[in-house]
C-alpha positions in Angstrom: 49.4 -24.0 -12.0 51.6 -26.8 -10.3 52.0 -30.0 -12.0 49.6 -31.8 -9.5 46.6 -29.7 -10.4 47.3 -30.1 -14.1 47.1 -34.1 -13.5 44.2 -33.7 -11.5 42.3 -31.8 -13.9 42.9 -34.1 -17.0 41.9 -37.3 -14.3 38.2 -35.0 -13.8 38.1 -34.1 -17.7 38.9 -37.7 -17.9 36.1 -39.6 -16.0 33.5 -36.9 -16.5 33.8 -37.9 -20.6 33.8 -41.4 -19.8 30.6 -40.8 -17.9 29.0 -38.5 -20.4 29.6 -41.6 -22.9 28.0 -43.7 -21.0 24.7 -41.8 -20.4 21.6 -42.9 -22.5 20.3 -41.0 -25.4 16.4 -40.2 -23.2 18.8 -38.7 -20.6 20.8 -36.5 -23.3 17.7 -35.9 -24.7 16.6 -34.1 -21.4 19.6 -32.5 -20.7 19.6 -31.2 -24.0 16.5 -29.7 -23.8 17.7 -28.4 -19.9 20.5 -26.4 -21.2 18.5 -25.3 -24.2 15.7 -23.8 -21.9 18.4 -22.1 -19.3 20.1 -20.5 -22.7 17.0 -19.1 -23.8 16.4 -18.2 -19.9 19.6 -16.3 -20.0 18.9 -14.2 -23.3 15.1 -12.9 -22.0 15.1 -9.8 -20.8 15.0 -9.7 -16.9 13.6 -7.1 -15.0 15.8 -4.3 -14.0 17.8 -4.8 -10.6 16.8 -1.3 -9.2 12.8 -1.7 -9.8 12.1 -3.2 -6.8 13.8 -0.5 -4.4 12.0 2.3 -7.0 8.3 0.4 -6.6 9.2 0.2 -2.8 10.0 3.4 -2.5 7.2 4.7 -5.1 4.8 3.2 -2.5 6.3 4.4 0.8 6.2 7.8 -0.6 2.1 7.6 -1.8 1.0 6.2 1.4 2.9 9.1 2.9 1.1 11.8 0.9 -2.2 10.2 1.4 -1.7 10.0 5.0 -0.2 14.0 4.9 -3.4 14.8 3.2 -5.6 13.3 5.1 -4.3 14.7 8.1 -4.5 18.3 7.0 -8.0 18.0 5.9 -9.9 20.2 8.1 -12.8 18.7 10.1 -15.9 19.3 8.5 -18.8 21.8 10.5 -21.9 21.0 8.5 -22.2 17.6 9.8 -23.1 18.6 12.8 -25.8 20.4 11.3 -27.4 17.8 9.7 -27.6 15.7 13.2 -29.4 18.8 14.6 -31.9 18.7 11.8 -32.6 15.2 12.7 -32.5 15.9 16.7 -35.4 18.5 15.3 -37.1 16.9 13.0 -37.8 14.1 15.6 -38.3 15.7 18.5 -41.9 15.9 20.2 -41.9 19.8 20.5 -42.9 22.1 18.5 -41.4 23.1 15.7 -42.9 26.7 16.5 -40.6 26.4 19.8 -37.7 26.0 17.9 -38.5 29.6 16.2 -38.7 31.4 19.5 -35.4 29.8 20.6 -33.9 33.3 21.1 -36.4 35.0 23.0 -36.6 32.1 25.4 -32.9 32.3 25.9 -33.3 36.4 26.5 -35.7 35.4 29.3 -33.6 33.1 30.5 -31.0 35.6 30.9 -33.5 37.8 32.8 -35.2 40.2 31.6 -34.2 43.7 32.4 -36.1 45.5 34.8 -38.0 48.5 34.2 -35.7 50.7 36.9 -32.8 49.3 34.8 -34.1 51.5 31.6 -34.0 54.3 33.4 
């Protein structure tokens, strides 16, 4: 270091213990207790650095299965089935129609004539 820096530093190291004489003993009391609570800060353990990239990606990664997972899930046929029971079941025909379905749906068709047999 030059010469000038070396003076300058014992002017600060100086008036900063001239200053720190002059404080009160409730304000040393307070920063006493300050650096005591940042010391004991510095010696708990702190969470690991690389946790919160690992949770991040921990999370990006289940919403992707889920979404994966619920894509792939085929679409299920039965519930139909249970809106047609209803559409029955509250319907004002007769259930007995319902039973016949096919053979109205044959006629429907036409029936085949008798030169048609043969």
């Amino acid at each position: 270091m030059s010469e000038q820096q070396d003076d300058f530093l014992r002017r600060i190291s100086t008036v900063l213990d001239e200053a720190e004489q002059r404080i009160d003993g409730a304000t040393q009391a307070r920063l006493g207790a300050a650096r005591r609570e940042a010391l004991a800060a510095a010696k708990r353990p702190r969470r690991p650095v690389w946790l919160l990239p690992a949770s991040g990606l921990a999370a990006a990664a289940t919403v992707a299965v889920l979404t994966v997972s619920l894509w792939q899930v085929p679409p299920m046929g039965d519930s139909f089935a249970a809106l047609e029971d209803i559409a029955l079941l509250s319907d004002e025909a007769d259930p007995e129609f319902y039973a016949d379905l096919e053979f109205y749906a044959w006629v429907a068709e036409g029936a085949p004539a008798e030169d048609d047999n043969g």
